[in-house]
C-alpha positions in Angstrom: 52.4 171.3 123.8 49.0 171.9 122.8 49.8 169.5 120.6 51.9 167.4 122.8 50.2 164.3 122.2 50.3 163.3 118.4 54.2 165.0 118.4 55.0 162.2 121.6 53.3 159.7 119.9 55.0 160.0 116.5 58.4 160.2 118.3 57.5 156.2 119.3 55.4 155.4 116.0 43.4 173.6 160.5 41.5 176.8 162.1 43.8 179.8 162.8 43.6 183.5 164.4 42.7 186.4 162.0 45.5 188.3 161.3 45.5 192.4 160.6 42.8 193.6 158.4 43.2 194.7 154.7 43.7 198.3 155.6 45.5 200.8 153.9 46.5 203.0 157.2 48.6 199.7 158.6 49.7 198.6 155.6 53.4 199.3 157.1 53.3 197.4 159.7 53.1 194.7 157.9 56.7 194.4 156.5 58.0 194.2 160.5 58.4 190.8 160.0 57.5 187.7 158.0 53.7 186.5 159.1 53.7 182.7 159.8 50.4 182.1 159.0 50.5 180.0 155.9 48.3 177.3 154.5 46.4 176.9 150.7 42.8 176.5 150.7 43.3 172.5 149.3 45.2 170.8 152.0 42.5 168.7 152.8 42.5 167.2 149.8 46.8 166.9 149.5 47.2 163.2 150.3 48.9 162.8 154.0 52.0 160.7 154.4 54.4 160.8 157.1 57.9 161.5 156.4 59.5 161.0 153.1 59.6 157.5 151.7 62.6 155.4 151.2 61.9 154.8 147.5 60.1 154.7 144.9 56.2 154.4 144.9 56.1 151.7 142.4 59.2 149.1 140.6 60.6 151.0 137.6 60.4 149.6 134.3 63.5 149.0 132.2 62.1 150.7 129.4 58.9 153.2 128.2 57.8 154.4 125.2 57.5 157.7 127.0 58.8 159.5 130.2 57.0 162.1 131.7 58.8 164.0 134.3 57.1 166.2 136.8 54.4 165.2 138.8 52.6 168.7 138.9 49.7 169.7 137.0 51.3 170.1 133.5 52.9 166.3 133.9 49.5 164.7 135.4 47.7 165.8 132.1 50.4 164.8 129.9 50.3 161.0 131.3 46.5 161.1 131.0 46.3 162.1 127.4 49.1 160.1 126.3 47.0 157.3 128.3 43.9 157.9 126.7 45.4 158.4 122.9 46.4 154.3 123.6 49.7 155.0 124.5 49.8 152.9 127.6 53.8 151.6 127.9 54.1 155.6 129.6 55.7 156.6 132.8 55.6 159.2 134.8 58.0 159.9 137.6 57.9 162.3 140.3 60.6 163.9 142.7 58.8 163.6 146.1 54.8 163.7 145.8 52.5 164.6 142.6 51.6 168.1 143.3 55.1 168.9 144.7 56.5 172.6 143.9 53.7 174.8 142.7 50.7 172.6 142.1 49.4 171.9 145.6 49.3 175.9 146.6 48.0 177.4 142.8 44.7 179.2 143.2 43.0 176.8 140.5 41.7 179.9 138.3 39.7 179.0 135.1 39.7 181.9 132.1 38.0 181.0 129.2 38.4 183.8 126.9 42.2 184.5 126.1 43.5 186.9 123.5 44.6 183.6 121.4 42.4 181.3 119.6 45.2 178.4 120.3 44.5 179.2 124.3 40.9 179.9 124.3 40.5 176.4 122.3 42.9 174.7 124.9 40.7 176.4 127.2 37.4 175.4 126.1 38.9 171.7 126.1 39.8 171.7 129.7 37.1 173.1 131.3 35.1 170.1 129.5 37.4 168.0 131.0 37.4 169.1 134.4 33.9 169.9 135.0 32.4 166.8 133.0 34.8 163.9 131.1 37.2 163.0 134.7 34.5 162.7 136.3 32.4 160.6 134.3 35.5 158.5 133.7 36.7 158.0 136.9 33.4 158.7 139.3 36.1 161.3 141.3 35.2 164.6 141.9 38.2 167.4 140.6 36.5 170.0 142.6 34.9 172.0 139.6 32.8 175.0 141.0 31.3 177.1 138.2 30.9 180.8 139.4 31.6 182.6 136.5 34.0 184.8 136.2 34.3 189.4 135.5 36.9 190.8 133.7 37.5 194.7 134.9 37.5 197.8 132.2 38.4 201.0 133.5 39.1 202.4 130.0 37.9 202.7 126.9 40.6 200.9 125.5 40.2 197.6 128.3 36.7 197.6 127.0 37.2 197.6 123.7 39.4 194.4 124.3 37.1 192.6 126.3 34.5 193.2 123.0 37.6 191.7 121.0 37.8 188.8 123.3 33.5 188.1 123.5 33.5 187.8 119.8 36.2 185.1 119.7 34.5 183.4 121.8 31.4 183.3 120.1 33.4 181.1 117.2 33.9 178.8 119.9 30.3 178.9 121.7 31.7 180.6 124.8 29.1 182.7 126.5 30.1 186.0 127.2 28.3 189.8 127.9 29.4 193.0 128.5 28.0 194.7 130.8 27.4 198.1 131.9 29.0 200.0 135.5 25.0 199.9 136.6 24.7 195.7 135.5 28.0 195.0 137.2 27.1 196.7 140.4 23.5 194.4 140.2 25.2 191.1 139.5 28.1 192.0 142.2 27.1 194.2 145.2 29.9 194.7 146.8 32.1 195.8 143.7 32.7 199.6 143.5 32.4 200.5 140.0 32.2 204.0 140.1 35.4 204.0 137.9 34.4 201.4 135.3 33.5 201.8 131.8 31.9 198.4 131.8 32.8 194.9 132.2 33.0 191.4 130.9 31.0 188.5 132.2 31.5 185.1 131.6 29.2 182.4 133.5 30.7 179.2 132.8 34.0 180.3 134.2 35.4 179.0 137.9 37.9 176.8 139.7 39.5 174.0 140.1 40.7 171.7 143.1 44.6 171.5 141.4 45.4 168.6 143.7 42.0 166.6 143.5 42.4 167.3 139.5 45.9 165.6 139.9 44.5 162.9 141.8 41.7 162.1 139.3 43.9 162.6 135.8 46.8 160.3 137.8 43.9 157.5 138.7 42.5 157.9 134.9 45.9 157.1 133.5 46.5 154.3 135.4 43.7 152.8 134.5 44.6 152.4 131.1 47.8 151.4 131.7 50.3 154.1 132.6 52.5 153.8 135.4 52.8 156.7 138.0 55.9 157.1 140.4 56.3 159.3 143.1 59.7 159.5 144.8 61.5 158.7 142.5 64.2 161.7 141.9 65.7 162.2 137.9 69.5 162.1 138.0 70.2 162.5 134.4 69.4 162.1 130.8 71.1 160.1 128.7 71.6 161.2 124.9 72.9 159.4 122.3 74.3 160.2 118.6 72.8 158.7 115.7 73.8 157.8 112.2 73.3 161.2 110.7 74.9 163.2 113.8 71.4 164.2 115.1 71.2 163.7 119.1 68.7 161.8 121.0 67.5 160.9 123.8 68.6 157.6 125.0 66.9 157.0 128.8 66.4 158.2 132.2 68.6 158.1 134.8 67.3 157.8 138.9 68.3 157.3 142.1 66.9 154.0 141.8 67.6 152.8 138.3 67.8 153.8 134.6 65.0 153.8 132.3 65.5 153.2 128.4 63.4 155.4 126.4 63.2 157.3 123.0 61.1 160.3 124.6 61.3 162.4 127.6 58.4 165.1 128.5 59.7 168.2 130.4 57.1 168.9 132.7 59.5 169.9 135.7 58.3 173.4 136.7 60.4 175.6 138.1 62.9 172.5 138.0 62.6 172.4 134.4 65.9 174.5 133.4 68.1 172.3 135.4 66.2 168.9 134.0 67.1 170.5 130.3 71.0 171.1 131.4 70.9 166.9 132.3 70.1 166.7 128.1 71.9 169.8 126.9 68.8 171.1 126.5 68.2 175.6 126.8 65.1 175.7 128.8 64.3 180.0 129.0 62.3 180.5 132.4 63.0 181.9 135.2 60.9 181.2 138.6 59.9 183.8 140.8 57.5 183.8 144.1 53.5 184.0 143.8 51.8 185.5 146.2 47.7 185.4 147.4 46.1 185.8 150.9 42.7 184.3 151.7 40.7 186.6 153.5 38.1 185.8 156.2 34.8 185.5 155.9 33.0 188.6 153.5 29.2 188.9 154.5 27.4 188.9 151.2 30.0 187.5 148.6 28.4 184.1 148.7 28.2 182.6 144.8 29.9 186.1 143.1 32.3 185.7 140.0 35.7 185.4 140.6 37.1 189.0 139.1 40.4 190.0 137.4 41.4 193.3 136.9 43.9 193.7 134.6 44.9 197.4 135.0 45.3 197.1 138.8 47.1 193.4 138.0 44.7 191.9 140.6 42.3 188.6 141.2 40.1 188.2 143.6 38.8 184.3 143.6 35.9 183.2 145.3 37.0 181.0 148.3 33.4 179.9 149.9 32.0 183.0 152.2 36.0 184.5 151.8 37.7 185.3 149.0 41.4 184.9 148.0 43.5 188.0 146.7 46.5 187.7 144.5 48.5 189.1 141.8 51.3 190.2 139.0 53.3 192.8 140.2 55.7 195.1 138.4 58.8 194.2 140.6 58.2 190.6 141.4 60.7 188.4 143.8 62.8 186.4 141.6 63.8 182.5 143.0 67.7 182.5 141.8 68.4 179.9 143.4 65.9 176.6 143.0 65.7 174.5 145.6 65.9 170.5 144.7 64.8 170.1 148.5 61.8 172.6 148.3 58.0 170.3 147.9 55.2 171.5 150.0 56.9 174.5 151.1 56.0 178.4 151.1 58.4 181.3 151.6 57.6 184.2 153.8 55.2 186.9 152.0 56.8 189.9 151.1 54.5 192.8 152.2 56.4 196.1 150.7 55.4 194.1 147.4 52.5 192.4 148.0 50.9 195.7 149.2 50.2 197.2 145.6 47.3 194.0 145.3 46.2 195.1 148.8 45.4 198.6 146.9 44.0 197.5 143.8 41.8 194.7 145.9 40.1 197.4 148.4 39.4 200.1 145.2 37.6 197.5 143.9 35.8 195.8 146.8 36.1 198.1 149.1 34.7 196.0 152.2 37.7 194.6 152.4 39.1 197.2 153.8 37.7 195.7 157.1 38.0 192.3 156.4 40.7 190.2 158.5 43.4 187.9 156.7 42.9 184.3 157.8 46.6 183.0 155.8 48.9 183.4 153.0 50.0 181.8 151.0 53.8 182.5 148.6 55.2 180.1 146.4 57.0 179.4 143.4 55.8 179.7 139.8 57.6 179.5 136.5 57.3 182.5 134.0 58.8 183.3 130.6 59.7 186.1 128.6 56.8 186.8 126.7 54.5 184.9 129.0 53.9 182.1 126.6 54.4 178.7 127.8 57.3 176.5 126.2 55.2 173.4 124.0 57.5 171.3 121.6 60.2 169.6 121.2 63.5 171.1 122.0 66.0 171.2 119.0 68.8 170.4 120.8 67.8 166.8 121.2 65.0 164.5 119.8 62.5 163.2 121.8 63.0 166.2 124.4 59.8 167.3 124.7 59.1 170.8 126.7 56.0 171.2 128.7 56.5 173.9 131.3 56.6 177.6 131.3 52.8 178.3 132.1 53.0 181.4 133.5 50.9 180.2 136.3 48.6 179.2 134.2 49.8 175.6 134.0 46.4 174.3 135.6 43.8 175.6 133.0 45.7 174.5 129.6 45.2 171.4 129.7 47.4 168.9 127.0 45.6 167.6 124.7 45.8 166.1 120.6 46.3 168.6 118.2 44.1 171.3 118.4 42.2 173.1 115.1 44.6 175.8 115.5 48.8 175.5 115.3 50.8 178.3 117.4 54.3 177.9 116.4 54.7 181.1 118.8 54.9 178.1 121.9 57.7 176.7 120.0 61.0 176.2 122.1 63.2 177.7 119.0 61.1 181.2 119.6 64.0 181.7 122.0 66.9 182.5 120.6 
C-alpha cells in the first residue's frame, strides 16, 4: 500500500485510584483476578455519542469510483490521499465509529528509522504529515508531540544495527546519534544503563493523538470531496466475471444499501480476513491482544524520549509526567474468535503474560519499581507472519485492494503515492 494511491487510481483511470505498584515481589498477585481499571490516554478526544445510531451517518451513494472500508487509522489515510490525489467520487464506510477496534486505544508511537528503506521513507512522509501538512491544511491539531525517541543496545550486535539504521537515515536526512552508556544516562536520568553498550537517539521522533489524526485526515478528505460514513456495517462484496474469466469486483453490499464500484480498499483490521472471505479474497493475519499500562505520575521524566528496547521487547512512551509501558511478548493471547460486536472495547489484562514487560520496564527504569499503575489498557491488533503489513491488490479479484496487517504499526505508515522505493515483499501473493 505504500503505493496504494496511484494502483487505486489506475484501477478507475475520568480520575481513578492507583492500583499496585510495578513491583517485582507482588507481581503474583496480580493474576488473582482481571483488574477493571481500563481507559487509553485519548478518550478525551474520542468523539461522545450516546448509544448506537439507527443508521448511517450520511445517504449512500449508488456508486464510487472507490470504497474504502474501515474507519481506523489505515482507512482514514487511505480516503485522505485518494482525496488529495483528485480522486474525490471516494467513500469511506465504517462499521460503528471511525476509530472503532484498535485505533482509539493504540499508543500513537512514531519510529523513524526502520531496517527498510520502503518504511523509513513511508516514515519520513508521515511524520511530515502529522506534525506539519494536516495541520496547515485543516487548522486541527493531530496531537504531534516531538520528544524524540532511544533505541536500547545491550550488545554488540544491537549496536552495530542501530549504526546500520543511523546511516540509512542519513540518505533520507533523518537525524540520528549514537550515544555512549555515560551520554544516555545525561540525556535520560532515570534510565539504568549499567548494561548498555550504547544507544540510539533520534530527536524528531514522538507521538501521535490516533483519534485526533483520524479526525483531522477524515475532515481533510471531506473537504475535497470524499464522503465519510460511520455506521454503516459491510454485508458483502459483490464480484463479477469478465470477458476474459478474470474476477472483479462489482459493489458493496450494506445494511442499508448497495454501492456500485470497480474498487474496494481493505482497511478492516482485525476484521479484515472475514471482509476478504465476502470477495473470495485470502487475507493471512491473525489478531491477537495488545497490551500497555499507564503508570502514575514519575518525578523527573518530564520531556524524556520515548524508549524501545528491543532485546527486552519493551516501550516505554512518554505520557505527560507518567509514562505508558507496553510490549511484544513471546507467547502472546491470540483473538480466535473476532467479534463483529467488539468497537470501543478492552479485554481483561492478562498478568502471567504481561509480567515479562513489567521486568524488562523496571531493569531499565528502575523507579518504576515504586511507581503505581493508574489503568490499562488490552486490545486487539492485527499481526502477520513476517510482520510486514499486507499493501496491494489481492490476486484473487481485481480492484481488491489490501491495506491492513500493520503489525501495530498501522498509525505511523501512513498511505501515500508511490514512493522512490518499490517493496514487492508487502505484496499479498508473498503468501502462499
Amino acid at each position: 500500500m505504500a503505493f496504494l494511491g496511484s494502483a487505486v487510481r489506475r484501477v478507475v483511470s475520568v480520575v481513578r485510584p492507583p492500583l499496585s505498584p510495578l513491583c517485582r515481589t507482588t507481581a503474583r498477585s496480580y493474576s488473582s483476578e482481571p483488574t477493571s481499571e481500563k481507559s487509553v490516554p485519548y478518550e478525551k478526544t474520542l468523539k461522545q455519542q450516546d448509544g448506537a445510531s439507527s443508521g448511517p451517518t450520511k445517504p449512500l451513494p449508488r456508486s464510487a469510483d472507490a470504497v474504502v472500508i474501515g474507519g481506523g487509522s489505515l482507512g482514514c489515510q487511505t480516503i485522505y490521499h485518494l482525496a488529495k490525489m483528485g480522486m474525490t467520487n471516494v467513500v469511506l464506510l465504517e462499521r460503528d465509529r471511525l476509530t472503532a477496534g484498535t485505533t482509539w486505544h493504540t499508543a500513537g508511537l512514531l519510529w523513524q528509522l526502520r531496517p527498510s528503506d520502503v518504511e523509513v521513507e513511508l516514515l519520513a512522509h508521515t511524520r511530515n504529515v502529522i506534525s506539519k501538512d494536516l495541520e496547515e491544511e485543516t487548522g486541527l491539531h493531530t496531537g504531534w508531540i516531538q520528544n524524540g525517541g532511544l533505541f536500547i543496545a545491550s550488545n554488540k550486535q544491537r549496536l552495530d544495527e542501530y549504526k546500520r539504521l543511523m546511516s540509512l537515515g542519513k540518505v533520507y536526512g533523518i537525524e540520528s546519534h549514537v550515544l555512549s552508556p555515560a551520554e544516555t544516562k545525561d540525556l535520560y536520568p532515570l534510565m539504568n544503563v549499567d548494561d548498555l553498550y550504547g544507544t540510539l537517539y533520534v530527536p524528531k521522533d514522538g507521538t501521535m493523538d490516533p483519534a485526533g489524526t483520524c479526525t483531522t485526515l477524515t475532515r481533510a478528505a471531506s473537504a475535497r470531496g470524499a464522503t465519510v460514513i460511520e455506521n454503516c456495517p459491510v454485508t458483502g462484496i459483490q464480484v463479477r466475471t469478465d470477458d476474459f474469466g478474470i474476477k472483479r469486483v462489482k459493489a458493496v453490499e450494506t445494511s442499508h444499501g448497495t454501492i456500485e464500484t470497480p474498487c474496494v480498499v481493505n482497511c478492516a483490521g482485525v476484521w479484515a480476513t472475514k471482509l476478504g472471505e465476502m470477495a473470495g479474497v485470502k487475507v493471512p493475519l491473525i489478531a491477537m491482544h495488545h497490551a500497555y499500562v499507564v503508570t502514575e505520575r514519575i518525578e523527573g521524566i518530564q520531556n524524556m524520549p520515548n524508549v524501545r528496547d528491543h532485546d527486552a521487547s519493551v516501550y516505554l512512551r512518554l505520557q505527560g509526567d507518567a509514562l505508558s509501558v507496553g510490549g511484544y511478548e513471546h507467547n502472546p493471547i491470540f483473538w480466535d474468535d473476532v467479534s463483529d460486536k467488539f468497537a470501543f472495547s478492552l479485554f481483561d489484562l492478562d498478568w502471567d503474560v504481561f509480567m515479562q514487560h513489567i521486568e524488562g520496564a523496571i531493569n531499565r527504569v528502575p523507579d518504576l519499581e515504586k511507581t503505581g499503575i493508574k489503568s490499562t489498557v488490552c486490545g486487539p491488533e492485527s499481526f502477520t507472519a513476517d510482520h510486514k503489513p499486507l499493501m496491494g491488490e489481492a490476486p484473487e479479484v481485481r480492484g481488491f485492494f489490501l491495506g491492513c496487517g500493520f503489525n501495530s504499526a498501522g498509525n505511523v505508515s501512513l498511505i501515500t503515492d508511490r514512493p522512490t522505493l518499490f517493496s514487492l515483499s508487502y505484496y499479498p501473493t508473498t503468501y502462499p
